[in-house]
C-alpha positions as CSV (number, residue, x, y, z in Angstrom):
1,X,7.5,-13.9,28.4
2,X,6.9,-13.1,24.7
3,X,9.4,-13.3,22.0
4,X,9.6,-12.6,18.4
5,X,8.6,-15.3,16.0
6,X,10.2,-17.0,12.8
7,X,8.1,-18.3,10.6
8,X,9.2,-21.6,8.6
9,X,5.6,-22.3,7.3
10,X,4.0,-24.3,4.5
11,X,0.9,-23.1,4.9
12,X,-0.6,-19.8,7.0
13,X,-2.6,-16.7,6.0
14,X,0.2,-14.1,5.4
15,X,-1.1,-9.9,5.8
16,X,1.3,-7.4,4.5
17,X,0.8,-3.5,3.9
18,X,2.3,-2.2,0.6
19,X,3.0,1.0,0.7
20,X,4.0,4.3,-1.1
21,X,7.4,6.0,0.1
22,X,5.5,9.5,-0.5
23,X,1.4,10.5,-0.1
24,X,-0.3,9.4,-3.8
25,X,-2.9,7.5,-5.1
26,X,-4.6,4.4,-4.4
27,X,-5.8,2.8,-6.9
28,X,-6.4,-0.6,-5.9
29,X,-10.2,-1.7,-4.6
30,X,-11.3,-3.1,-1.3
31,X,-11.5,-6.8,-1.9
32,X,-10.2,-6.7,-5.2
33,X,-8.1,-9.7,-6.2
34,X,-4.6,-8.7,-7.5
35,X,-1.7,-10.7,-9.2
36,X,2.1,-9.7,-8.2
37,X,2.3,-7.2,-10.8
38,X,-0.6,-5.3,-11.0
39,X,-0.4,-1.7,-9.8
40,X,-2.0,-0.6,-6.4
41,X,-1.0,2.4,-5.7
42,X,1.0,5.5,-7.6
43,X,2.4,8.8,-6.4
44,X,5.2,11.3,-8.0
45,X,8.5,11.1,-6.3
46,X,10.1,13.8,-4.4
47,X,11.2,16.6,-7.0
48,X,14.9,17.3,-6.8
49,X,16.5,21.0,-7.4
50,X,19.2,22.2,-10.0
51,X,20.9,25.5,-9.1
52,X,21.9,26.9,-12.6
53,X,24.6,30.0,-12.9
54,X,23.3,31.9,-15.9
55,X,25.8,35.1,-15.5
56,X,29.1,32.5,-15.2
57,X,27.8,30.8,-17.9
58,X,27.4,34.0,-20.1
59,X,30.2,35.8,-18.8
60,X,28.3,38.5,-17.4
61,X,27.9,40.3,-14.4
62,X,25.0,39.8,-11.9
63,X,23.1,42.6,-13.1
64,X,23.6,42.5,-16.5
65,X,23.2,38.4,-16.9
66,X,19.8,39.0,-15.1
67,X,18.6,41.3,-18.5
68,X,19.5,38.7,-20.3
69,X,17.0,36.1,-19.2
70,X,14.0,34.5,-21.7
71,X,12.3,32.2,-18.5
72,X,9.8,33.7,-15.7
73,X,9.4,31.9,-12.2
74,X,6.9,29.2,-12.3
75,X,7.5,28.6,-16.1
76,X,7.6,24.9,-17.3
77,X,10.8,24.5,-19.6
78,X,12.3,21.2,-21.3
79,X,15.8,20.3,-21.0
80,X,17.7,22.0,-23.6
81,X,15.6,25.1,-23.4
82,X,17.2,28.6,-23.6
83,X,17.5,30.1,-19.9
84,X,19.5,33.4,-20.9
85,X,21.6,34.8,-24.0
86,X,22.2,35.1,-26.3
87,X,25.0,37.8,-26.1
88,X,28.3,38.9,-27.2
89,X,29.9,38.4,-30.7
90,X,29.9,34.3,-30.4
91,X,26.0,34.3,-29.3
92,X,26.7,32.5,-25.8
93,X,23.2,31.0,-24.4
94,X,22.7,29.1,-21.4
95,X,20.6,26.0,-21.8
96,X,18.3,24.6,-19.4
97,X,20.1,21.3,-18.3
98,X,17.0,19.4,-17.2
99,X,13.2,19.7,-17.7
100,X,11.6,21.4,-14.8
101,X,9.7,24.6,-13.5
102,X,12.0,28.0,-12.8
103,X,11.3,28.5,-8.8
104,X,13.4,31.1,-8.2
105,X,15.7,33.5,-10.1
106,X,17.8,36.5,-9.6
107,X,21.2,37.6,-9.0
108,X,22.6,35.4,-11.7
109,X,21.3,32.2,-10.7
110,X,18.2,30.3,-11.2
111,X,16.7,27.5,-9.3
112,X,15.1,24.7,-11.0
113,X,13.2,22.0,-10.0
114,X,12.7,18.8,-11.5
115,X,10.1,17.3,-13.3
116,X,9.0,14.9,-10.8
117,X,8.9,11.0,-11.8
118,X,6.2,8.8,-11.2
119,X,6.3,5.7,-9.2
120,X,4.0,2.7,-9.8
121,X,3.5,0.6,-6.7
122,X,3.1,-3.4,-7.4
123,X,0.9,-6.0,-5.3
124,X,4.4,-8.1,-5.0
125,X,2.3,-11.2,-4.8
126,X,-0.7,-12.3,-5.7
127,X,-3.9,-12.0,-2.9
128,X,-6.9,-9.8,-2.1
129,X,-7.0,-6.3,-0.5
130,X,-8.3,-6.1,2.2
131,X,-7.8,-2.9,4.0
132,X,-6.8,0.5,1.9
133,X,-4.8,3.1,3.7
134,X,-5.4,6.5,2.3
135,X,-3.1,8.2,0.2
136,X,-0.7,5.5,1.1
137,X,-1.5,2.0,0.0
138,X,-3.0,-1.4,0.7
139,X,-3.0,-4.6,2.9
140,X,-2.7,-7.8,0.7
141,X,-4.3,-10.9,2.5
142,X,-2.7,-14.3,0.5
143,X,-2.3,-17.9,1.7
144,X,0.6,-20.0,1.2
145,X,4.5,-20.4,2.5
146,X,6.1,-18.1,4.6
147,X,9.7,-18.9,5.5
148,X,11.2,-15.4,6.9
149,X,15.2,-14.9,7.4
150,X,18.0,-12.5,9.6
151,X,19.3,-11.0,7.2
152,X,18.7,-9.6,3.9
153,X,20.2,-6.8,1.0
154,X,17.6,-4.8,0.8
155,X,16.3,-5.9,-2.4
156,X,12.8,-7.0,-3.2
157,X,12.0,-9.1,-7.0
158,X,9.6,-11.8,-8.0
159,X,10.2,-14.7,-10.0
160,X,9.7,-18.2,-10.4
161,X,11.2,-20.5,-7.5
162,X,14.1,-22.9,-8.5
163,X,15.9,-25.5,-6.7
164,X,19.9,-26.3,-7.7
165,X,21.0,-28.4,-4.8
166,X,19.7,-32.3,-3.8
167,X,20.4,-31.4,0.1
168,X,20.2,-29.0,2.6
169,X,23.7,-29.5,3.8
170,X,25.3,-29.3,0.1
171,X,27.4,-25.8,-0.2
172,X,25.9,-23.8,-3.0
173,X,28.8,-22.9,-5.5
174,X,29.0,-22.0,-9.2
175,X,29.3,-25.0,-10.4
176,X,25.4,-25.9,-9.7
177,X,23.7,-22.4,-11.3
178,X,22.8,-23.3,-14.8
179,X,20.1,-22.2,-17.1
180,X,17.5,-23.5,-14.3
181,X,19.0,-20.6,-12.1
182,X,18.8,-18.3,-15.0
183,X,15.8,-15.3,-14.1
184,X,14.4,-17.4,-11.3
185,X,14.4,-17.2,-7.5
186,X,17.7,-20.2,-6.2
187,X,16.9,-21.7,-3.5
188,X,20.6,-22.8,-2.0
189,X,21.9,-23.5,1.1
190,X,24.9,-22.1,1.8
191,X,27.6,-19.7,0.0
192,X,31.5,-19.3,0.9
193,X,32.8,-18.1,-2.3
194,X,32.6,-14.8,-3.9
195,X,32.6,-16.8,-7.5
196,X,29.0,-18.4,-6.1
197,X,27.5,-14.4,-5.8
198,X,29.2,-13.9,-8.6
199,X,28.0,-16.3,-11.3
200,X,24.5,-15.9,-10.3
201,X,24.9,-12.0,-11.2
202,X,26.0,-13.1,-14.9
203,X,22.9,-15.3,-15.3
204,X,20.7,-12.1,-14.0
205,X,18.6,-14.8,-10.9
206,X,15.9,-12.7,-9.9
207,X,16.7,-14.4,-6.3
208,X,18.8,-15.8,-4.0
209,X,17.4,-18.1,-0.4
210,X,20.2,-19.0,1.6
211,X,20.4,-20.9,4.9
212,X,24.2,-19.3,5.2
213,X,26.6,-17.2,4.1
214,X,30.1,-16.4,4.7
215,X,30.7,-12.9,7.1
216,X,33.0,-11.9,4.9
217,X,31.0,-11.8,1.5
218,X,28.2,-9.5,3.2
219,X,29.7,-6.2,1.6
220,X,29.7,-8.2,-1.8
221,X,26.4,-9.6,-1.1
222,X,25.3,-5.6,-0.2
223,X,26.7,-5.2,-3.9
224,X,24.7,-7.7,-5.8
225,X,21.9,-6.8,-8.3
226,X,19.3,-9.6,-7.1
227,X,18.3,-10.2,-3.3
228,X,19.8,-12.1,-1.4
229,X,17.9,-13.8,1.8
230,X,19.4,-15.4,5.0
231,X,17.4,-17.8,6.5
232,X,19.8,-19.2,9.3
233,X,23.5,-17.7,10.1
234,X,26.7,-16.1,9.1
235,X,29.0,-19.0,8.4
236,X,28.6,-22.8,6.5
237,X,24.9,-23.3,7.8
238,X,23.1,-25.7,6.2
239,X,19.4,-24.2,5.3
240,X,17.3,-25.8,8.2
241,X,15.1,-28.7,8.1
242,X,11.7,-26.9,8.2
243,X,12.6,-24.3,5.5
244,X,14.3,-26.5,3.0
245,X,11.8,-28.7,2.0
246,X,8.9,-26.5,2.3
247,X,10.9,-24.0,-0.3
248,X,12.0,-27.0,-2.7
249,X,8.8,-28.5,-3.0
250,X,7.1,-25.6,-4.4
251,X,10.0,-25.6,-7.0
252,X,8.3,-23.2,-10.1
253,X,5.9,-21.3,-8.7
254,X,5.7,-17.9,-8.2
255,X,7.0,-16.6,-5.0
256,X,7.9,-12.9,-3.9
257,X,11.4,-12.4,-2.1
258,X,11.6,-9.1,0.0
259,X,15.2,-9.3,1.0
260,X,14.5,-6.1,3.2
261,X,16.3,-5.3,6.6
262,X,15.5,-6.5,9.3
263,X,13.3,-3.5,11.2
264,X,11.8,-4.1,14.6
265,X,9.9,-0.7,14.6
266,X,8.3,-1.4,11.4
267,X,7.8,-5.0,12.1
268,X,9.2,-6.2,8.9
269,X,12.0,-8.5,8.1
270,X,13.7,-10.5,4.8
271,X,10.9,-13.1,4.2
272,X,10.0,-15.2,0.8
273,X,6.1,-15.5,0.2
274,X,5.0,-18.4,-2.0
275,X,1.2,-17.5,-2.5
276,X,-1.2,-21.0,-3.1
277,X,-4.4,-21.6,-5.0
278,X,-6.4,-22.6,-1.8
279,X,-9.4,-21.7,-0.7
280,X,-9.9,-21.8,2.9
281,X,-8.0,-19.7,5.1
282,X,-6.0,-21.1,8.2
283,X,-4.9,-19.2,11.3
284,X,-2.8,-15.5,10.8
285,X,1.0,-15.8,11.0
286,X,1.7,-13.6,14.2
287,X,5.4,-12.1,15.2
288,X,5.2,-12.4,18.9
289,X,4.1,-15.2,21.0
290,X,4.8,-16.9,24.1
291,X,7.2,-18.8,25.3
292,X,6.5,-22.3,26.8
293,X,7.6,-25.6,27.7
294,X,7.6,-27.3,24.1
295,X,7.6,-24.3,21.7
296,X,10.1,-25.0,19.2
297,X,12.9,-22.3,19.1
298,X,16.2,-21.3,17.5
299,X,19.1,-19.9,19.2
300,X,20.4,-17.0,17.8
301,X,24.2,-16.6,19.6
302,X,27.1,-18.6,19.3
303,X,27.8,-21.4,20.2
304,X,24.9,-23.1,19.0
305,X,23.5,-20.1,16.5
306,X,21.4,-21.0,14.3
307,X,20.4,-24.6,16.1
308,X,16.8,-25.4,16.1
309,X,15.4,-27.2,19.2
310,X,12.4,-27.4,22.0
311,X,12.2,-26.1,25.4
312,X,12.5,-28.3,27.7
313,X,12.6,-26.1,31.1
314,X,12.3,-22.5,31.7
315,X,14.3,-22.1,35.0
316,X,12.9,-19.9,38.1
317,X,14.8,-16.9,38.7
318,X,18.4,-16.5,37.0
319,X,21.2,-19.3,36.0
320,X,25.1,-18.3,35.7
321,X,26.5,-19.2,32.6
322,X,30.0,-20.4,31.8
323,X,31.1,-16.7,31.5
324,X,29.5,-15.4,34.9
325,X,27.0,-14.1,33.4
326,X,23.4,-14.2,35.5
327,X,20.9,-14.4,32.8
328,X,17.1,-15.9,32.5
329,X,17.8,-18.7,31.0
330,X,15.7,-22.0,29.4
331,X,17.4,-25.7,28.9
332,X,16.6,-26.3,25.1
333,X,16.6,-30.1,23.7
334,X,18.6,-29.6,20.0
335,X,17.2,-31.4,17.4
336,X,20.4,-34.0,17.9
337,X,18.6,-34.8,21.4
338,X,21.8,-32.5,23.1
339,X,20.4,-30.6,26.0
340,X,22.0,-26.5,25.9
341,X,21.3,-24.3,28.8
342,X,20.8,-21.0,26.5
343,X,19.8,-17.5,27.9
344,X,16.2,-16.2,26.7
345,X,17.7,-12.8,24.9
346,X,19.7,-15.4,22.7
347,X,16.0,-17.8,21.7
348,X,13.6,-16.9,19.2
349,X,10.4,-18.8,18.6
350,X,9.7,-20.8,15.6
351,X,6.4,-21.5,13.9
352,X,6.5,-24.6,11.2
């Protein structure tokens, strides 16, 4: 049976398309080396339209507001230019509210569309394209640590990696974010106050790694300016033993932090990337493999969510759990040497 993987590594090659959200320009190379803020791609995003009401605005009829008009369709105008007037004793005019191009007009109204903005797409980390996807973007190939999460904001930043807390059990308040949290990514443990989330706003982190965080604070942490990544669980986790030190001992360099959501369909997930100067390149970071006797794994239901451990059995047919329930099940070996009978929809594998 294959499962999905989490990867807790300090070293593995890590592949990732970047991508535009609308068909544009790549400009990046095949094989070209990038750093995390050099620009691969660029397209114009999707125009929006402005329905202006010359003949309210002038006070005029339909008909006679439509005699009035200075703009054509498919003129370019600036924002402030005159659509129709003037007229009457006090000169009334109607301005054009935005820049754009006049798409339709008649009947007192005119439709407007938007100048379109452009959008510059970043590599996020530094590596090497490898692959170019037309009109679209690239794949970035880079070595280093990959320590991937369940949970993230939807933000993505990059910044420098800093570590507040001695140990991976210590709760993360506001008390320990001081000018060493200030514009880099934290790397904490856990969070149970809103004043935690909160401080780090003031001191504008580009980051925050968490092993846990309090259910309740998700719409806050929804909210926040910065990402915010969970590693582990919902609740006082401490930030597990493989991911902790991997993260703290690369304190200062440059990592990416792509607190997306979690998206099965797209294969993506919240994930932190610290790229390494190395040269060779070990084995590809994969998100399925099998499971086995001895793969490490992490349970991801209560009453042992969260809780890393190795598969000991995978039992023959189905088992009946406390609740009645007649599940495929496997007996896992916790990292505290306590033996859990856990159903196989509830494991996930880990890679460290």
């Amino acid at each position: 049976m294959q499962l999905s993987v989490t990867h807790f590594q300090p070293l593995t090659t890590i592949r990732r398309e970047r991508l535009l959200p609308f068909a544009g320009k790549v400009l990046a190379r095949k094989g070209q080396k990038v750093q995390a803020t050099d620009v691969v791609a660029e397209c114009e995003l999707t125009s929006q339209f402005v329905l202006v009401e010359y003949a309210r605005g002038l006070g005029l009829s339909p008909q006679q507001a439509d005699a009035c008009v200075q703009v054509k369709v498919g003129m370019d105008i600036e924002k402030g230019d005159v659509i129709a007037g003037p007229v009457g004793m006090m000169k009334r005019l109607v301005r054009a509210p935005y820049a754009g191009r006049v798409m339709l007009m008649g009947d007192g109204q005119l439709l407007l569309r938007l100048k379109s903005q452009p959008f510059s797409l970043r590599a996020g980390f530094e590596g090497t394209v490898v692959e170019l996807i037309a009109d679209r973007g690239v794949i970035l190939q880079t070595v280093g640590v990959l320590a991937q999460g369940i949970w993230g904001n939807g933000l993505v930043a990059n910044g420098i990696v800093a570590a507040v807390l001695g140990k991976a059990d210590e709760e993360l308040t506001e008390n320990h974010l001081d000018q060493r949290a200030q514009n880099a990514i934290v790397i904490g443990s856990y969070v149970t106050t809103d004043r935690t989330l909160e401080k780090a706003a003031t001191l504008q982190i580009r980051g925050l790694v968490l092993g846990g965080l309090e259910a309740t604070l998700i719409p806050l942490a929804e909210k926040m300016p910065y990402p915010i990544l969970v590693l582990d669980g919902f609740g006082p986790y401490p930030m597990n033993p493989y991911a902790f030190p991997v993260l703290v001992t690369n304190e200062r360099r440059e990592a990416y932090l792509s607190a997306e959501k979690w998206d099965a369909l797209r294969g993506t997930r919240p994930e932190i990337i610290i790229p390494l100067p190395v040269e060779d390149y070990p084995a590809e970071s994969h998100p399925i493999a099998e499971l086995t006797v001895g793969v490490s794994v992490r349970i991801t239901r209560k009453p042992y969510c969260g809780r890393i451990g190795k598969v000991e059995k995978l039992l023959s047919g189905k088992a009946i759990l406390p609740n009645g329930l007649s599940v495929q099940a496997a007996q896992v070996r916790l990292a505290d040497d306590e033996v859990v009978l856990s159903p196989i929809a509830n494991l996930e594998i880990v890679e460290t």
